[in-house]
N, C-alpha and C positions, 0 to 999 in steps of 0.2 A: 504494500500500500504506500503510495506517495504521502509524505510525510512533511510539516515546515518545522524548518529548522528558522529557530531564535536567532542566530547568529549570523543569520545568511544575507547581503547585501543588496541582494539580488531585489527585493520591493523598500526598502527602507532609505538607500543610500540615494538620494537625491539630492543633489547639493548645488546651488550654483555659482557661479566662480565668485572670487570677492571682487566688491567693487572698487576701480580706481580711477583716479584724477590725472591726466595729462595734463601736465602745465607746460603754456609756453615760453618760450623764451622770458624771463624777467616777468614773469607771475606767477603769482605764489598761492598754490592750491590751498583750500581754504577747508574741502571737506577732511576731518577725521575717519583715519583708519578705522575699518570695521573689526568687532571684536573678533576674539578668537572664540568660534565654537567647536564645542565637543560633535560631534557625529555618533547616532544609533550604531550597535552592535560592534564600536570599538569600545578597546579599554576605556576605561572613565580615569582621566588625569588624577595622577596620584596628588595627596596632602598630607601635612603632619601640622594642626594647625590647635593653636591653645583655643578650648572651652571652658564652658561654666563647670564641666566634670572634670576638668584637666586635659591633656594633651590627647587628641584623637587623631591617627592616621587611618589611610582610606583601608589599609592591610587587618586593622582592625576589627574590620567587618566580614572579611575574607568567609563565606560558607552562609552567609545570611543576606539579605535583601536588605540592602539601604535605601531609604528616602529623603535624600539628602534636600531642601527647600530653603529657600534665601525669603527675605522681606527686607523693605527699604529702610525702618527704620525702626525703633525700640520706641514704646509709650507713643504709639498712632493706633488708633481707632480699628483699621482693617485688618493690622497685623497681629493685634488682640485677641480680634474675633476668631481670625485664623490658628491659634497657638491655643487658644479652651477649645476649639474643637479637634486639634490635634491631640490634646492634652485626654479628653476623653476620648478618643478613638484608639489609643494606647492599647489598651484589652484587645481590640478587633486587628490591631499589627502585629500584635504579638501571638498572636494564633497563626499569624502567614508568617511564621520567622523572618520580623522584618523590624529592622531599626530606623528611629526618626533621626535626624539631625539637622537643626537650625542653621541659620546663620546671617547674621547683617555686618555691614562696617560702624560696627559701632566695639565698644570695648567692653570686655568683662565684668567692668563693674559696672557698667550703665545694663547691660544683658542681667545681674544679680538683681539690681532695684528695681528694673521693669518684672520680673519672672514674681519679685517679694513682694509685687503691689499689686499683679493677677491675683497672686494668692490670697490678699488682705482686701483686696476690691471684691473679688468676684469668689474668691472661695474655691479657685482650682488651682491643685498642684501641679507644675508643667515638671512631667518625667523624663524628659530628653536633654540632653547638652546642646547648646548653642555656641556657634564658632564664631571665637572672636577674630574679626579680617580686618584688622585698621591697616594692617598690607595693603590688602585685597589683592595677597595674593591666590588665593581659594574662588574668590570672584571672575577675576580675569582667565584664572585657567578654564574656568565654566561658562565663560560667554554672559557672566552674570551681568557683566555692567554697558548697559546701553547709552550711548552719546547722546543718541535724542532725548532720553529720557533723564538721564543723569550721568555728569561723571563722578559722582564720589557716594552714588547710593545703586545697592542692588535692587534690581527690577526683582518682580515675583515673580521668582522662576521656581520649579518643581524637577529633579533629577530620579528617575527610578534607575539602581545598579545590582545587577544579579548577584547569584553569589559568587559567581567567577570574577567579577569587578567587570563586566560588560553592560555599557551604558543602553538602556530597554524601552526606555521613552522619557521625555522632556515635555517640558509642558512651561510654558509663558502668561501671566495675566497682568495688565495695566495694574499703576498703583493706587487707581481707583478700584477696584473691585475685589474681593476676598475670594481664596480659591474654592473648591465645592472638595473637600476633606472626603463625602460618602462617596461624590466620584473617583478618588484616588485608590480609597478600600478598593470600590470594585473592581479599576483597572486592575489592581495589586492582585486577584484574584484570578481574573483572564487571565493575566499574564504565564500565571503559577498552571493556569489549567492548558493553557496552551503548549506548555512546555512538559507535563509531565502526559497529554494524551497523543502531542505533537497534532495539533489540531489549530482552529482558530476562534473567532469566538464574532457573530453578528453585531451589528449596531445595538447598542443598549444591553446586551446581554448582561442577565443576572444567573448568578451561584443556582443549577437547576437544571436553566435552562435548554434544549437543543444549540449542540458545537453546530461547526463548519466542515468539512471535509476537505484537505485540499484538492484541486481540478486533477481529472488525469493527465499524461502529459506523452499518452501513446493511443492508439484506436482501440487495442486491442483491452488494453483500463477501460477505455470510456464506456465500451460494450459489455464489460464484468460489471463497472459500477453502475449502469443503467441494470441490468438484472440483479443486482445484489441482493441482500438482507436491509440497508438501509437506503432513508425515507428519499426518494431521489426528486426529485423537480424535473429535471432535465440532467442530463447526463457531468456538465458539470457543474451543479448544487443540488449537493449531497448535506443532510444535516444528519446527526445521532444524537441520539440521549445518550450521556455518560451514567 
């Protein structure tokens, strides 16, 4: 049975070139270099970067799923919101052996008094360490920091890294708006099911649901999996119940 492989470049690696400025004679280009981004299904740039738990490297994580997420700033309203809902989703990550890790360019003790004031405001304990990047270099290696947006604050970005330290999906949201935490669970969940049935998983799918099968990619498949045991549409969409 034709099978997707997590790893494979083959739908995910789309990339297009970076952009640059030709200046001419005696003018002086004016647009800023585009950041450096990570690309799906390679390694995830390594780090060894001081937290609120102490020093964390990416080797750290080696054999478990990181969720690695950046926010623009400590003691702002959206990244609040987002860090209680992370804070109680805790339980529901730790059932997909998956660890969170924060992180803004702000410093450890300003990351301490914000984390000691969720707890005294709103009555939730934030379980995770948050990275302190007055570097920024954790940032930059991540594509975290957008020119347009800011140069000296992380955009909300979102990193999911297997356990082999293979970057699995990326995710960006304005620093207007707070990321969806249940959506993260459920991707975290496809992901894990895609990988241990080598399958894929439809629009919106939920923990339950009918997979994907992937297409055949000879006649002689397509004629097996149109008579098969499962539920076929047409020869190439195929779904199962796990």
């Amino acid at each position: 049975m034709e099978t997707y492989d997590p790893h494979s470049p083959a739908e995910s690696h789309v990339s297009s070139p970076a952009a640059s400025v030709a200046a001419s004679p005696g003018v002086q280009a004016t647009r800023p270099p585009p950041p450096v981004m990570p690309r799906l299904n390679e390694p995830a740039p390594d780090f060894e970067a001081h937290t609120t738990d102490g020093v964390r490297r990416l080797s750290d994580y080696r054999g478990k799923w990181l969720l690695l997420f950046s926010h623009p700033a400590d003691f702002t309203p959206v990244c609040t919101t987002e860090f209680i809902a992370f804070a109680r989703a805790k339980p529901q990550f730790d059932m997909l052996n998956t660890e969170l890790l924060g992180l803004s360019i702000d410093s450890t003790f300003a990351h301490l008094a914000w984390i000691r004031s969720i707890r005294d405001k709103f009555d939730v304990e934030i379980p995770f360490p948050v990275i302190d990047d007055l570097s920024m270099q954790v940032a930059h290696a991540y594509g975290m920091i957008h020119p347009g947006s800011s140069d000296t604050s992380a955009v909300r970005a979102t990193f999911i890294i297997d356990p082999e330290g293979f970057l699995r999906a990326i995710m960006y949201y304005p620093t207007s708006n707070g990321r969806s935490v249940p959506e993260l669970v459920r991707l975290m969940k496809a992901l894990q099911t895609a990988d241990t049935h080598r399958v894929a998983t439809p629009e919106g799918w939920e923990e339950g649901d009918p997979v994907l099968l992937p297409p055949p990619t000879t006649f002689e498949q397509a004629d097996a999996r149109a008579n098969g045991s499962d539920d076929c549409t047409d020869w190439y969409f195929c779904t199962r119940t796990l």
